[in-house]
mmCIF entry with sequence, helices, sheets and N, C-alpha, C, O atoms, coordinates in Angstrom:
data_MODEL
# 
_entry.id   MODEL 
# 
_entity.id                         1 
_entity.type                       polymer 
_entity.pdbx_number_of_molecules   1 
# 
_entity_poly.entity_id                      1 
_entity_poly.type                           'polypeptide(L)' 
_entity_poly.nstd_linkage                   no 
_entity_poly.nstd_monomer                   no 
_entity_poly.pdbx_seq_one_letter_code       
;(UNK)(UNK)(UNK)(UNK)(UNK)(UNK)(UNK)(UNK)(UNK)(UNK)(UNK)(UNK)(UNK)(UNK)(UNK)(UNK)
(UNK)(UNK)(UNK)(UNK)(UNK)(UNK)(UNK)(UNK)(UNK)(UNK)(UNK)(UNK)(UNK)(UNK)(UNK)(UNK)
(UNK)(UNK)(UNK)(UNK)(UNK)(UNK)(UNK)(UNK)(UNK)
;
_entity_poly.pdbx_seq_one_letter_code_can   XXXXXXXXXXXXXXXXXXXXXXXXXXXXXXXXXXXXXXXXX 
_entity_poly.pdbx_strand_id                 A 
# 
loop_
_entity_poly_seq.entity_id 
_entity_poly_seq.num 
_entity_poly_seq.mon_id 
_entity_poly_seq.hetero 
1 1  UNK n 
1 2  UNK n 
1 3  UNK n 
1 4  UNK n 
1 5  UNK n 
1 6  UNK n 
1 7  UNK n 
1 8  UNK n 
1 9  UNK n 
1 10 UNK n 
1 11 UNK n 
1 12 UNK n 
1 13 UNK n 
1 14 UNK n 
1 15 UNK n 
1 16 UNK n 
1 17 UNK n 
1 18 UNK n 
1 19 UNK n 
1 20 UNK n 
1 21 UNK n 
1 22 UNK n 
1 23 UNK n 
1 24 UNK n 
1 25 UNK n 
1 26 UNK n 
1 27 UNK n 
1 28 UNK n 
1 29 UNK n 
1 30 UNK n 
1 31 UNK n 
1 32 UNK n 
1 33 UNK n 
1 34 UNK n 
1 35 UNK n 
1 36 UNK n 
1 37 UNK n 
1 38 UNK n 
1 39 UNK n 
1 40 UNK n 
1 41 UNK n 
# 
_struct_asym.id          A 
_struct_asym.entity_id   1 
# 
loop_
_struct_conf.conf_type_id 
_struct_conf.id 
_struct_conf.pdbx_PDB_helix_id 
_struct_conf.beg_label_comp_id 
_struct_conf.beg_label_asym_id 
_struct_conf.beg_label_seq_id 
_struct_conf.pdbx_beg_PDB_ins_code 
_struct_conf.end_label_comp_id 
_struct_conf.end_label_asym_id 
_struct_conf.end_label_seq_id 
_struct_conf.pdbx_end_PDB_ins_code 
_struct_conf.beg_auth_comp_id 
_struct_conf.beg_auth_asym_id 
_struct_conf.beg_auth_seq_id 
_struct_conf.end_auth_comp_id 
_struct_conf.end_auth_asym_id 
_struct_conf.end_auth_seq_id 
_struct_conf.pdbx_PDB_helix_class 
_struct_conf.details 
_struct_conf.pdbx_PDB_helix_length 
HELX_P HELX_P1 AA1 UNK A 10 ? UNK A 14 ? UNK A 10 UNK A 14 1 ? 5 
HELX_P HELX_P2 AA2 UNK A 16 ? UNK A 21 ? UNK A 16 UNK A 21 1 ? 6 
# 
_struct_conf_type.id          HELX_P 
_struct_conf_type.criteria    ? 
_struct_conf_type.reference   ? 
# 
_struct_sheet.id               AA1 
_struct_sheet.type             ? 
_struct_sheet.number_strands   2 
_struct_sheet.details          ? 
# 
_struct_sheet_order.sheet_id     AA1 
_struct_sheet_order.range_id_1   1 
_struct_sheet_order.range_id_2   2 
_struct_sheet_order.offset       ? 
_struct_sheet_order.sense        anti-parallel 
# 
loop_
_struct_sheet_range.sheet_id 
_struct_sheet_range.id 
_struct_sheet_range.beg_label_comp_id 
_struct_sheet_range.beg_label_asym_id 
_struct_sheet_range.beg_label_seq_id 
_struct_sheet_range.pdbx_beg_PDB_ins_code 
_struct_sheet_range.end_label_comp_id 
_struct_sheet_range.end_label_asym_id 
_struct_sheet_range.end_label_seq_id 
_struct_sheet_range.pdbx_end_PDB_ins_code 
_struct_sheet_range.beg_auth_comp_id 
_struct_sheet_range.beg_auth_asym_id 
_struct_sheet_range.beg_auth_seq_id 
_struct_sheet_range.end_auth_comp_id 
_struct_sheet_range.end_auth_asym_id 
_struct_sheet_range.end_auth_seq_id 
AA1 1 UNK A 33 ? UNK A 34 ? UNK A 33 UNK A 34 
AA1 2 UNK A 37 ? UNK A 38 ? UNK A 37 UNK A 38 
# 
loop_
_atom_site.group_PDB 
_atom_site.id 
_atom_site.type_symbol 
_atom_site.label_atom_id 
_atom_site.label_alt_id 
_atom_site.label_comp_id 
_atom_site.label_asym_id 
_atom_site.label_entity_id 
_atom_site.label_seq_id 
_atom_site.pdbx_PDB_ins_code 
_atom_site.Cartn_x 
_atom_site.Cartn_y 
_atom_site.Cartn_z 
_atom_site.occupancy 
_atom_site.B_iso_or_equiv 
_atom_site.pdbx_formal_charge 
_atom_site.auth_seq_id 
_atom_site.auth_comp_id 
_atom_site.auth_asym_id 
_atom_site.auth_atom_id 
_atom_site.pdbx_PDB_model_num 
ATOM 1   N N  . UNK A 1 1  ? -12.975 -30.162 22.820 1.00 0.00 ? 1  UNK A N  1 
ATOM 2   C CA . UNK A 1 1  ? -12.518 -30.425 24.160 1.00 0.00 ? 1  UNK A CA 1 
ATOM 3   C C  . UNK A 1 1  ? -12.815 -29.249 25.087 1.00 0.00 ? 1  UNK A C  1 
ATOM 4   O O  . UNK A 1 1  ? -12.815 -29.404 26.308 1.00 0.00 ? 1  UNK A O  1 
ATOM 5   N N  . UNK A 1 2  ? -13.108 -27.889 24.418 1.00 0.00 ? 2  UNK A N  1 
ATOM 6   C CA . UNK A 1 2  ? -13.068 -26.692 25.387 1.00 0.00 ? 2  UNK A CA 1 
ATOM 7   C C  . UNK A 1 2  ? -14.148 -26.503 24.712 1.00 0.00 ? 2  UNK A C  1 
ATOM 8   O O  . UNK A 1 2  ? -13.980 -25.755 23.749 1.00 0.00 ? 2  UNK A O  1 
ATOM 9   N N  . UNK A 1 3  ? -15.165 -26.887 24.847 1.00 0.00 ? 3  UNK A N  1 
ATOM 10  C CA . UNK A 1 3  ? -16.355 -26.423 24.035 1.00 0.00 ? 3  UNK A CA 1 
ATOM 11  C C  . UNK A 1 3  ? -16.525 -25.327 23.219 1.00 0.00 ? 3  UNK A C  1 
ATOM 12  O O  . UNK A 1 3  ? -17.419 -24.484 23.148 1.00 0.00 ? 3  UNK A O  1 
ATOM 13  N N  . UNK A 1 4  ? -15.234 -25.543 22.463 1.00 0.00 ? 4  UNK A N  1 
ATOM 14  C CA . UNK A 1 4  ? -15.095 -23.853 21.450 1.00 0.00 ? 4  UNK A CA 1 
ATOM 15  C C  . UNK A 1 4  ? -14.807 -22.815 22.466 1.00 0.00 ? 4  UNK A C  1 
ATOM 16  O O  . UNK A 1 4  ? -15.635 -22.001 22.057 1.00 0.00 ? 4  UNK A O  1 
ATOM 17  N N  . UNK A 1 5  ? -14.331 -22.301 23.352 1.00 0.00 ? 5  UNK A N  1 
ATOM 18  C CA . UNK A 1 5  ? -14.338 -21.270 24.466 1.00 0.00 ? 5  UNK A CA 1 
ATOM 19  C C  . UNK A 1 5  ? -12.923 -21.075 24.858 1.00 0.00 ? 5  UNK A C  1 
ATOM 20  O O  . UNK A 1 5  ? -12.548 -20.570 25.916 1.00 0.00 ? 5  UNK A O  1 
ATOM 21  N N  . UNK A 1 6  ? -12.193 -21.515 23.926 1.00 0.00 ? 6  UNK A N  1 
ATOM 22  C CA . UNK A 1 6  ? -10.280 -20.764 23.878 1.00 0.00 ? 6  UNK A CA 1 
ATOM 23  C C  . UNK A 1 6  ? -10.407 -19.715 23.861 1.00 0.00 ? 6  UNK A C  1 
ATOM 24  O O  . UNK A 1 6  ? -11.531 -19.236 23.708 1.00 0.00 ? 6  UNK A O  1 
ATOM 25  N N  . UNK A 1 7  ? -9.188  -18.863 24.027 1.00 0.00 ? 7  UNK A N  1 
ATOM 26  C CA . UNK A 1 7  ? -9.236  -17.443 23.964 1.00 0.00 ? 7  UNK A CA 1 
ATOM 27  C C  . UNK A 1 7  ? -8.423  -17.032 23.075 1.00 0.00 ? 7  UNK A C  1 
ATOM 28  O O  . UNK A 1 7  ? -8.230  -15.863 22.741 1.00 0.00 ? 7  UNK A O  1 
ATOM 29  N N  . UNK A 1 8  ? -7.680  -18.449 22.471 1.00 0.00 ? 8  UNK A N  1 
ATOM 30  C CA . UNK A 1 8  ? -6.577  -17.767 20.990 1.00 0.00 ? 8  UNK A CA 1 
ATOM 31  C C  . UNK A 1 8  ? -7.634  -18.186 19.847 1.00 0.00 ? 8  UNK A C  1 
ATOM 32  O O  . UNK A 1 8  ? -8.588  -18.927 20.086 1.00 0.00 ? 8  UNK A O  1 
ATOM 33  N N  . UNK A 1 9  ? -7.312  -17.530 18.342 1.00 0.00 ? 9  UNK A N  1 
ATOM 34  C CA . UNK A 1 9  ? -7.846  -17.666 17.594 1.00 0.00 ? 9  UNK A CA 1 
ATOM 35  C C  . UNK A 1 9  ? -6.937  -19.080 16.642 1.00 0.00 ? 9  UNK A C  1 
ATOM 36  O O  . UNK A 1 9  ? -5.733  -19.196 16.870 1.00 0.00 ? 9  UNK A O  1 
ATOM 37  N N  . UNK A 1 10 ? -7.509  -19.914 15.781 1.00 0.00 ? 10 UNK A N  1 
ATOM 38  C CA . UNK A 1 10 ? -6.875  -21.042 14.987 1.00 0.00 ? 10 UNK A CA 1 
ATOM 39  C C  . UNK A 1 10 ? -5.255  -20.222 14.469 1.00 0.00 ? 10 UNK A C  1 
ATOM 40  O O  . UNK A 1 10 ? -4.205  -20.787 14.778 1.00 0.00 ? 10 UNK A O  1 
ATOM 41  N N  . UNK A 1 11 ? -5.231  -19.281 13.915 1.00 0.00 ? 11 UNK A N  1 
ATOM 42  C CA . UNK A 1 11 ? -3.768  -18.697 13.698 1.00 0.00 ? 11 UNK A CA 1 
ATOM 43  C C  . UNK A 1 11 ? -3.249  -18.408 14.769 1.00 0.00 ? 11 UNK A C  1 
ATOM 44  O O  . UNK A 1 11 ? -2.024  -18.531 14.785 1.00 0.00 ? 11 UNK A O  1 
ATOM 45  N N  . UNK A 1 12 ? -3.763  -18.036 15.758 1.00 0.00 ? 12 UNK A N  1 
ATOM 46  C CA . UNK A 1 12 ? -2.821  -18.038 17.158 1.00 0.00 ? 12 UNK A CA 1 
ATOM 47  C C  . UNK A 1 12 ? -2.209  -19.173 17.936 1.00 0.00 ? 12 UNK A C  1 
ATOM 48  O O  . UNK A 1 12 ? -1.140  -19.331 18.525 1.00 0.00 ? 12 UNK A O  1 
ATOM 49  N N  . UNK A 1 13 ? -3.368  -19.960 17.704 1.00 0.00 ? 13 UNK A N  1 
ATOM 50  C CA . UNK A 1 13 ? -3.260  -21.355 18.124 1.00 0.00 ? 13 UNK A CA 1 
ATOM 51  C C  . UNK A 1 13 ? -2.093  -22.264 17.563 1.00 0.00 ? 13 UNK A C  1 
ATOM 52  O O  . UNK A 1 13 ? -1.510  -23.115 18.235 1.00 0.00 ? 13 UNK A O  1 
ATOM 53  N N  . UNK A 1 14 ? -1.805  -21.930 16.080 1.00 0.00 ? 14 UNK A N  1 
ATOM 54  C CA . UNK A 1 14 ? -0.668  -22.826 15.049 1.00 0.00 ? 14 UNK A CA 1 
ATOM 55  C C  . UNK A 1 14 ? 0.585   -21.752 15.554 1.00 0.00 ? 14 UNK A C  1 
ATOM 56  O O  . UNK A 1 14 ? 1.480   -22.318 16.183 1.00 0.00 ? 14 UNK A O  1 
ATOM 57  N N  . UNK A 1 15 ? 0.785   -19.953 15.308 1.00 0.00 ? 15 UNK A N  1 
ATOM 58  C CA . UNK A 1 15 ? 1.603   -20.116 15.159 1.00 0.00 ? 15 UNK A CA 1 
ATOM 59  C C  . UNK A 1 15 ? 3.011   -20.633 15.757 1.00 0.00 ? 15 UNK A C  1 
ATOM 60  O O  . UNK A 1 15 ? 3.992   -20.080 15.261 1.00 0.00 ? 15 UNK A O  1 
ATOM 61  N N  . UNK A 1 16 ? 3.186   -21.305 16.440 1.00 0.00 ? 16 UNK A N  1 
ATOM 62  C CA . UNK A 1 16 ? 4.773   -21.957 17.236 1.00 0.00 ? 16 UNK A CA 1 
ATOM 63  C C  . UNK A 1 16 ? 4.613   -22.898 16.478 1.00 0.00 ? 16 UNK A C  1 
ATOM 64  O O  . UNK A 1 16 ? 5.602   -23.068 15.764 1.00 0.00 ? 16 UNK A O  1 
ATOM 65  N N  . UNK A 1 17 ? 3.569   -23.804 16.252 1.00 0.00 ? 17 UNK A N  1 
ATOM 66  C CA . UNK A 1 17 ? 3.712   -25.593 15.365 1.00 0.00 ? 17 UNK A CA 1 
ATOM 67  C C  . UNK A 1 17 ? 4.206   -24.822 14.100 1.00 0.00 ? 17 UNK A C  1 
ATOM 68  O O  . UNK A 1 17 ? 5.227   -25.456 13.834 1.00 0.00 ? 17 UNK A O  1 
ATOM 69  N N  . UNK A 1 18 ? 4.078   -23.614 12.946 1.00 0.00 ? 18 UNK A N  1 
ATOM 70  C CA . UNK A 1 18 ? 4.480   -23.102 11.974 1.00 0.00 ? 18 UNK A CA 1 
ATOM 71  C C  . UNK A 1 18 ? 5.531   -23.372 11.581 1.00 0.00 ? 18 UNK A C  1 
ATOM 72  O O  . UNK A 1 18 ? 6.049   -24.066 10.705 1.00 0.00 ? 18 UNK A O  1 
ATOM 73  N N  . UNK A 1 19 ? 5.909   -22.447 12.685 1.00 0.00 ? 19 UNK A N  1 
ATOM 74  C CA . UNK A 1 19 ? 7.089   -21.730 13.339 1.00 0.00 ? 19 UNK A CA 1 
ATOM 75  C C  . UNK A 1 19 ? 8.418   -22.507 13.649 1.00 0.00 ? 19 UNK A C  1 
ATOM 76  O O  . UNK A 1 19 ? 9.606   -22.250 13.452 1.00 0.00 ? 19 UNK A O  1 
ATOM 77  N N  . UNK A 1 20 ? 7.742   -23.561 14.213 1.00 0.00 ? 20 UNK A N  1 
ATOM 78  C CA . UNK A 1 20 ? 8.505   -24.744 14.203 1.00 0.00 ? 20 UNK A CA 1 
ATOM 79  C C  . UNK A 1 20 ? 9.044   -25.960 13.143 1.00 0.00 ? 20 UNK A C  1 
ATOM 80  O O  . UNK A 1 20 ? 10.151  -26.499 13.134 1.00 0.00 ? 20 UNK A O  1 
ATOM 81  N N  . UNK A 1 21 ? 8.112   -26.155 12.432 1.00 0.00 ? 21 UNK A N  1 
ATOM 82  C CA . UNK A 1 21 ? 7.758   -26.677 11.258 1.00 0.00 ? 21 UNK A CA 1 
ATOM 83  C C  . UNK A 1 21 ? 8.969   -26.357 10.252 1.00 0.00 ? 21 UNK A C  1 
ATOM 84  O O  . UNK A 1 21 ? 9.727   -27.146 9.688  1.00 0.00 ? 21 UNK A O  1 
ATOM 85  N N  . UNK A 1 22 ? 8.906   -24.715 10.193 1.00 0.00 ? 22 UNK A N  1 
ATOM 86  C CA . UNK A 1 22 ? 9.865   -23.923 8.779  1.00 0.00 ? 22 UNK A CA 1 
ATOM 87  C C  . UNK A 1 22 ? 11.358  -23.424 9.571  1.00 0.00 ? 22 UNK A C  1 
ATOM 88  O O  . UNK A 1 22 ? 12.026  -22.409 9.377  1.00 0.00 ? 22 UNK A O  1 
ATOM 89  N N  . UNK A 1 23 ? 11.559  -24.470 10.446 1.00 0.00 ? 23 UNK A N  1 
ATOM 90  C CA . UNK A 1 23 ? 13.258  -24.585 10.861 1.00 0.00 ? 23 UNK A CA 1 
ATOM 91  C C  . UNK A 1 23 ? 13.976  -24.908 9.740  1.00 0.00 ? 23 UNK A C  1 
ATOM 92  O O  . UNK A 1 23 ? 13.316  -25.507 8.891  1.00 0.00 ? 23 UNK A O  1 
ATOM 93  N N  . UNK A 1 24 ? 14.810  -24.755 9.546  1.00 0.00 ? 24 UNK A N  1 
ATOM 94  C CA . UNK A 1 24 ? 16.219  -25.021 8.655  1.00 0.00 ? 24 UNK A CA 1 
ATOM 95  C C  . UNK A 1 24 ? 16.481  -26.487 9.429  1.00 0.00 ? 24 UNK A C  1 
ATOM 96  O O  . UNK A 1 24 ? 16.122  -26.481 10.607 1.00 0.00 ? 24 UNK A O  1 
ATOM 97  N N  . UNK A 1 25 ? 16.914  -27.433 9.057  1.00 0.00 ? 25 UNK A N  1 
ATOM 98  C CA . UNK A 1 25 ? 17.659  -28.781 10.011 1.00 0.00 ? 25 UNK A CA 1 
ATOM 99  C C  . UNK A 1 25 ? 18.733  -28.699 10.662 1.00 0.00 ? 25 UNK A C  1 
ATOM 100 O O  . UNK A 1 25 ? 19.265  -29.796 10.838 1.00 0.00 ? 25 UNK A O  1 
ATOM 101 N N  . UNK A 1 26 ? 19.348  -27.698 11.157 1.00 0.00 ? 26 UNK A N  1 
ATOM 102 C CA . UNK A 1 26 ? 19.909  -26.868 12.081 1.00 0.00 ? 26 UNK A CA 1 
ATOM 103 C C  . UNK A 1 26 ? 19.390  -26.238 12.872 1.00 0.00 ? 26 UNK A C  1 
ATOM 104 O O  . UNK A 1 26 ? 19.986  -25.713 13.812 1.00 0.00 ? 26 UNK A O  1 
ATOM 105 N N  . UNK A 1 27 ? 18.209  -26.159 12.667 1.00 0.00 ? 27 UNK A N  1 
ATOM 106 C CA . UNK A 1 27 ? 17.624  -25.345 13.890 1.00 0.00 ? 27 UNK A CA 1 
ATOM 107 C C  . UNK A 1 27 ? 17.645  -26.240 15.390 1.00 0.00 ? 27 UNK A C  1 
ATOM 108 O O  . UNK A 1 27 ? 18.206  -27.324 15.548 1.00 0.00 ? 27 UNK A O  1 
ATOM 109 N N  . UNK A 1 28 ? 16.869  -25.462 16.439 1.00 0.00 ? 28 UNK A N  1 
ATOM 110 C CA . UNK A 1 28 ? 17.160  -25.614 17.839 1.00 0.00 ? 28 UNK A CA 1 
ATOM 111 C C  . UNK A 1 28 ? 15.810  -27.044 18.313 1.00 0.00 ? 28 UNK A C  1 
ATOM 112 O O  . UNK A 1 28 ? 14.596  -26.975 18.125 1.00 0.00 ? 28 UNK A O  1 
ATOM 113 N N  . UNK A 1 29 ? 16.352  -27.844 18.744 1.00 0.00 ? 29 UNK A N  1 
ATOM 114 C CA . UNK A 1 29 ? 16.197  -29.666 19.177 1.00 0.00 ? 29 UNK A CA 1 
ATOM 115 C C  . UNK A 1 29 ? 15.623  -29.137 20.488 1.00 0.00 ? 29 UNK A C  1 
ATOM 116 O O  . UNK A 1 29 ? 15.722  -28.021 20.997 1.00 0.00 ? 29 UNK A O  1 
ATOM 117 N N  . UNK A 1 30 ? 14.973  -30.281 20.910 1.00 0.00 ? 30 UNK A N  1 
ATOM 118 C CA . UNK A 1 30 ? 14.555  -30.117 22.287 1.00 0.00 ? 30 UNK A CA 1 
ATOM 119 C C  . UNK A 1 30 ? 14.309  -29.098 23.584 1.00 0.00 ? 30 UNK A C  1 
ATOM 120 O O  . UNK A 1 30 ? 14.566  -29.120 24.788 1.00 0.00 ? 30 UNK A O  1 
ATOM 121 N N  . UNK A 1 31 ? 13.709  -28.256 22.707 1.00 0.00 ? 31 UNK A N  1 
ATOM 122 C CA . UNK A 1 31 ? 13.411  -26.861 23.471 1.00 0.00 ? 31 UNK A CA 1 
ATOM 123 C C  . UNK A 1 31 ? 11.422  -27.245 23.947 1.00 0.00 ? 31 UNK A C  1 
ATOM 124 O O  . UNK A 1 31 ? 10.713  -28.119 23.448 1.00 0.00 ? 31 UNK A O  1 
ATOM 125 N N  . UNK A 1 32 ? 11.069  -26.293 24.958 1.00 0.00 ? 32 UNK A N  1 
ATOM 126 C CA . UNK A 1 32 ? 9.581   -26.192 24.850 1.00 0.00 ? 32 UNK A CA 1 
ATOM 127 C C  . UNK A 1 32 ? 9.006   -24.482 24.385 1.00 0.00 ? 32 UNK A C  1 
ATOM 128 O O  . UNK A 1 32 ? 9.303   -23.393 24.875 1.00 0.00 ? 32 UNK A O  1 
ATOM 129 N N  . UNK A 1 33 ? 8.328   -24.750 23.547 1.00 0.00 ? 33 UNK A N  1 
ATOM 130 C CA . UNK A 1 33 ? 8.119   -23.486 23.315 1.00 0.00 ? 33 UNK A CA 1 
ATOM 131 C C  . UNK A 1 33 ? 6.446   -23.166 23.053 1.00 0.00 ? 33 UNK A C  1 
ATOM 132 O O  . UNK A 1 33 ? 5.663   -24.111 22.957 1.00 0.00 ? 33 UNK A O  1 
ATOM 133 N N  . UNK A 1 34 ? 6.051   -21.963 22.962 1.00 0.00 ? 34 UNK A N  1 
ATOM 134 C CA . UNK A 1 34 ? 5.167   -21.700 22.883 1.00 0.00 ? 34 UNK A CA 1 
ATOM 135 C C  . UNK A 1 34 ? 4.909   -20.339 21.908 1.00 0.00 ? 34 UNK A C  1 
ATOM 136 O O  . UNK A 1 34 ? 5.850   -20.139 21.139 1.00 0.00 ? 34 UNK A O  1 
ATOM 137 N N  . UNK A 1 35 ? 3.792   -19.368 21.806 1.00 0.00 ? 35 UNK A N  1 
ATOM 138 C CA . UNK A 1 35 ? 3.937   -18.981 20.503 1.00 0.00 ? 35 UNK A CA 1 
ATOM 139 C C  . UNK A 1 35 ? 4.527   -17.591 20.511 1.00 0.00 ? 35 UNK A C  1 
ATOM 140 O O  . UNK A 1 35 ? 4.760   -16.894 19.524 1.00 0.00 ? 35 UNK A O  1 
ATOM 141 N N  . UNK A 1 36 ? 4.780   -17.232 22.075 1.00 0.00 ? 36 UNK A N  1 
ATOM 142 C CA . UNK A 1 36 ? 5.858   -16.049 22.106 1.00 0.00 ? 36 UNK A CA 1 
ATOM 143 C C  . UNK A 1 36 ? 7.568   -15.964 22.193 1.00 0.00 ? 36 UNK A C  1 
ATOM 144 O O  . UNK A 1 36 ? 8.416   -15.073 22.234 1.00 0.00 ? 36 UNK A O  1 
ATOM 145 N N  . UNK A 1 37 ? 7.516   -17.982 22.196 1.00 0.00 ? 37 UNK A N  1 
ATOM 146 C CA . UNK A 1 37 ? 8.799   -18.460 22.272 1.00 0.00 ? 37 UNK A CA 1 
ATOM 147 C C  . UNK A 1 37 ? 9.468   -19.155 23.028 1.00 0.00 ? 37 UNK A C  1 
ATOM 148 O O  . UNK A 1 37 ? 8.790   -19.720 23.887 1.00 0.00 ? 37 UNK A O  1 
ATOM 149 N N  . UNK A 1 38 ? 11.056  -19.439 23.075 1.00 0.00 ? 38 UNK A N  1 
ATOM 150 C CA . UNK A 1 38 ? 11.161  -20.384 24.166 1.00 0.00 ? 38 UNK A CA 1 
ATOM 151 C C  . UNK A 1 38 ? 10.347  -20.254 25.691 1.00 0.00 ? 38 UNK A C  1 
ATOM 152 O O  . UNK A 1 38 ? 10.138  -19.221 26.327 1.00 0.00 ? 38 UNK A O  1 
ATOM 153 N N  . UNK A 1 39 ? 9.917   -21.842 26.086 1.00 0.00 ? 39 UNK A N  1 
ATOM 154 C CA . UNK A 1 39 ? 9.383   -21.431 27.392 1.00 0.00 ? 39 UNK A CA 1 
ATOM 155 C C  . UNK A 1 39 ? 10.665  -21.636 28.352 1.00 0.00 ? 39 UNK A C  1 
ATOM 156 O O  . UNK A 1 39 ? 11.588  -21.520 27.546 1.00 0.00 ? 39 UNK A O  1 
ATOM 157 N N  . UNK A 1 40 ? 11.190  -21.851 29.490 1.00 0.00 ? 40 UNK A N  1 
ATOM 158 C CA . UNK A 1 40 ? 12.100  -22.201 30.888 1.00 0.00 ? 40 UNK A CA 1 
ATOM 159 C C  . UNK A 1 40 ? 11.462  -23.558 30.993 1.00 0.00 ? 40 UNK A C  1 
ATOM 160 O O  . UNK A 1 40 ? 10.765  -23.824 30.014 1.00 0.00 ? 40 UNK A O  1 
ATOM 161 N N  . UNK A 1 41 ? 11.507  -24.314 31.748 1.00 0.00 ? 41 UNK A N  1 
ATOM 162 C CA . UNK A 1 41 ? 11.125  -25.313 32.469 1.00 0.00 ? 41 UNK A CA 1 
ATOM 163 C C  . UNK A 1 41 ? 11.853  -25.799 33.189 1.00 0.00 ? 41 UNK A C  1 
ATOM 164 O O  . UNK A 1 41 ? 11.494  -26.753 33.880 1.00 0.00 ? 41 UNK A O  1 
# 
């Protein structure tokens, strides 16, 4: 879609989906986040 020309690398790119992924089922619902963390919106 970006003709290869991102500026994060594939591990930069995953880590928040990870990150997100290896919650406990207690962890935090309906947040937006990104890979330095919650975003505002």
């Amino acid at each position: 879609m970006n003709t290869h020309t991102g500026q994060l690398t594939v591990t930069e790119g995953t880590d928040s989906i990870v990150r997100l992924a290896m919650l406990e089922t207690d962890g935090p619902t309906g947040i937006f986040t990104d890979r330095l963390g919650p975003v505002a919106w």
